[in-house]
KOLNU-998421 format. One record per residue: residue number from 1; x, y, z of N, C-alpha, C in turn. Coordinates in pm, whole numbers, plus 50000, padded with zeros to 5 digits. Layout:
N
<pt NUM,<X,Y,Z>,<X,Y,Z>,<X,Y,Z>>
...
END
This chain:
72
<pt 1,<92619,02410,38405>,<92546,02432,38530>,<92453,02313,38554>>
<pt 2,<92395,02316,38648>,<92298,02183,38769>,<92162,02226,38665>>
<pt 3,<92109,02121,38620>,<91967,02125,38590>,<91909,02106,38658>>
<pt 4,<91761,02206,38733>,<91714,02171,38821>,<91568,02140,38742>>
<pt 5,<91513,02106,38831>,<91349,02078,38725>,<91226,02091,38877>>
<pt 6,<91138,02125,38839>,<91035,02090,38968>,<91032,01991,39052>>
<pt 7,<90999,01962,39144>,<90984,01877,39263>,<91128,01847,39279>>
<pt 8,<91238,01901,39251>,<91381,01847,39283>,<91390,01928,39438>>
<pt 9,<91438,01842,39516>,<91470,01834,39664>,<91602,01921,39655>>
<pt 10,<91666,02037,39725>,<91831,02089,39675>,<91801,02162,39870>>
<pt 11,<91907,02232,39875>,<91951,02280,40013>,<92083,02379,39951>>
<pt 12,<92052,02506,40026>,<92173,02613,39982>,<92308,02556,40023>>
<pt 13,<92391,02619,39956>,<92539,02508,39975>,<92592,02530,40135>>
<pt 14,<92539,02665,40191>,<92610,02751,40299>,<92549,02649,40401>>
<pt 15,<92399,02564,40395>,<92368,02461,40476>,<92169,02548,40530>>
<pt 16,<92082,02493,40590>,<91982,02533,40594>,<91916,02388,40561>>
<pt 17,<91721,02443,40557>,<91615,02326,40522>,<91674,02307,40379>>
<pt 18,<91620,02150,40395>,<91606,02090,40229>,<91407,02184,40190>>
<pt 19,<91473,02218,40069>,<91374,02283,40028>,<91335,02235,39870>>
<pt 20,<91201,02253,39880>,<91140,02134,39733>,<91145,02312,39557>>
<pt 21,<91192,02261,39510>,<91184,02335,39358>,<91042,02355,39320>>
<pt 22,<91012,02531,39309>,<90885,02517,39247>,<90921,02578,39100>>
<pt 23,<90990,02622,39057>,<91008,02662,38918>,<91162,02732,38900>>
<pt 24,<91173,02737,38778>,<91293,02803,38738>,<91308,02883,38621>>
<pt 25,<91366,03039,38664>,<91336,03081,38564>,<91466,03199,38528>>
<pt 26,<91456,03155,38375>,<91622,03235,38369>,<91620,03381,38382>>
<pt 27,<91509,03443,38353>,<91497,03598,38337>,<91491,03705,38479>>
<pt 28,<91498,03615,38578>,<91398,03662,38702>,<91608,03762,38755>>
<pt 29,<91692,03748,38715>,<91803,03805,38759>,<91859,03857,38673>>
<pt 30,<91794,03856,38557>,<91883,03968,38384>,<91953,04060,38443>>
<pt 31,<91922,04144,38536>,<92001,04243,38537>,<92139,04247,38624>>
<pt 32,<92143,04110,38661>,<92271,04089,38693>,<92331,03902,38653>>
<pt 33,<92391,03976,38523>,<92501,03864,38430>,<92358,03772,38402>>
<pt 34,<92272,03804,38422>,<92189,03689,38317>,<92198,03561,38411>>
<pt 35,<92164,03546,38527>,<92202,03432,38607>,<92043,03357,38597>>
<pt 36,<91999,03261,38618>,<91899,03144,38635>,<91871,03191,38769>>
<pt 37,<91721,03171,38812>,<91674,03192,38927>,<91620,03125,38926>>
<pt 38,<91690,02983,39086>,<91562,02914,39129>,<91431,02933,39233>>
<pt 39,<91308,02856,39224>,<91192,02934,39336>,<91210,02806,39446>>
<pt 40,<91251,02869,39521>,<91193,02729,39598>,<91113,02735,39731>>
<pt 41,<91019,02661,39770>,<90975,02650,39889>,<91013,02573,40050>>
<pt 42,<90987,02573,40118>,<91043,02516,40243>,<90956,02544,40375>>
<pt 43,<90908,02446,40455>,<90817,02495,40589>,<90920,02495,40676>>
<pt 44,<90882,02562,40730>,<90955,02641,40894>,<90867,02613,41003>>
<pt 45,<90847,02580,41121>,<90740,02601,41213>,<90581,02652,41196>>
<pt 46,<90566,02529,41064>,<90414,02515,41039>,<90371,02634,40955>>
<pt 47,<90482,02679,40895>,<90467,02789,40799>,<90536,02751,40680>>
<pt 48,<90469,02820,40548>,<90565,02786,40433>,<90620,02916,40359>>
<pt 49,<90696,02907,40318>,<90819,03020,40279>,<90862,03007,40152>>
<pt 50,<90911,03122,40033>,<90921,03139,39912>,<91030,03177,39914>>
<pt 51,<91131,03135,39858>,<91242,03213,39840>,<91317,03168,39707>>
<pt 52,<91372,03299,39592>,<91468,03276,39487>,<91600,03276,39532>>
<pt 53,<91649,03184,39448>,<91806,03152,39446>,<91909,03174,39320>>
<pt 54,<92003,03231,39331>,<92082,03168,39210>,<92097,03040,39229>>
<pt 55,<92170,03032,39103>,<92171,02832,39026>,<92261,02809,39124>>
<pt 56,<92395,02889,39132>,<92533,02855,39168>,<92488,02834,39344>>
<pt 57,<92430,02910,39372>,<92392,02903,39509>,<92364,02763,39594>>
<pt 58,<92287,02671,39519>,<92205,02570,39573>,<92318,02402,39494>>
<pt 59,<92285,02341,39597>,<92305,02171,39574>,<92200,02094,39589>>
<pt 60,<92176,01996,39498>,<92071,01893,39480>,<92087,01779,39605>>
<pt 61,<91997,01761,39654>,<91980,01688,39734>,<91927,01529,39688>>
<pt 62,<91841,01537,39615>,<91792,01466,39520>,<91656,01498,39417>>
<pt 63,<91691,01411,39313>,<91590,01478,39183>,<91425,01410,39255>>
<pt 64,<91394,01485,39164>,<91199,01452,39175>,<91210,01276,39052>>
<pt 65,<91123,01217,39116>,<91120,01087,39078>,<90997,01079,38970>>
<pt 66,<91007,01035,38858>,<90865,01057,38769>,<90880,00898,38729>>
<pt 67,<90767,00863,38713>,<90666,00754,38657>,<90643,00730,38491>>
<pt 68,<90649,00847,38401>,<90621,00908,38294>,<90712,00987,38244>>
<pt 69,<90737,01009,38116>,<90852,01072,38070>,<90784,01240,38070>>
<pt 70,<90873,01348,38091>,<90785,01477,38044>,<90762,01509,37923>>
<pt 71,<90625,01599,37897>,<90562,01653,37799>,<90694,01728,37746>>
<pt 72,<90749,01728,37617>,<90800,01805,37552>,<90710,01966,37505>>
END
């Protein structure tokens, strides 16, 4: 599967806003097949919006760009 990581830019495959990654978390769908749930955010008409995704759901648009390697 797509590793997603924070600040990664992705857009649902079906088409919609590019929307920015705020976390990911595998437990948030256990009760169905154990799937990864991404959080992501997105503004709409000066509003901002929360919405989870499955993994399979979403395409990367492009990764978040870092300066610094991450904290292990």
């Amino acid at each position: 599967m797509k590793q997603f990581s924070e600040g990664d830019i992705v857009r649902v495959k079906c088409g919609g806003p590019e929307m920015t990654v705020l976390c990911v978390d595998g437990d948030y769908f256990a009760q169905e097949d154990n799937r990864t749930a991404v959080f992501c955010v997105y503004e709409k008409d000066h509003y901002l919006f929360e919405q989870a995704y499955p993994e399979y759901a979403l395409d990367i648009i492009r990764y978040e760009r870092r300066r610094f390697p991450r904290e292990a």
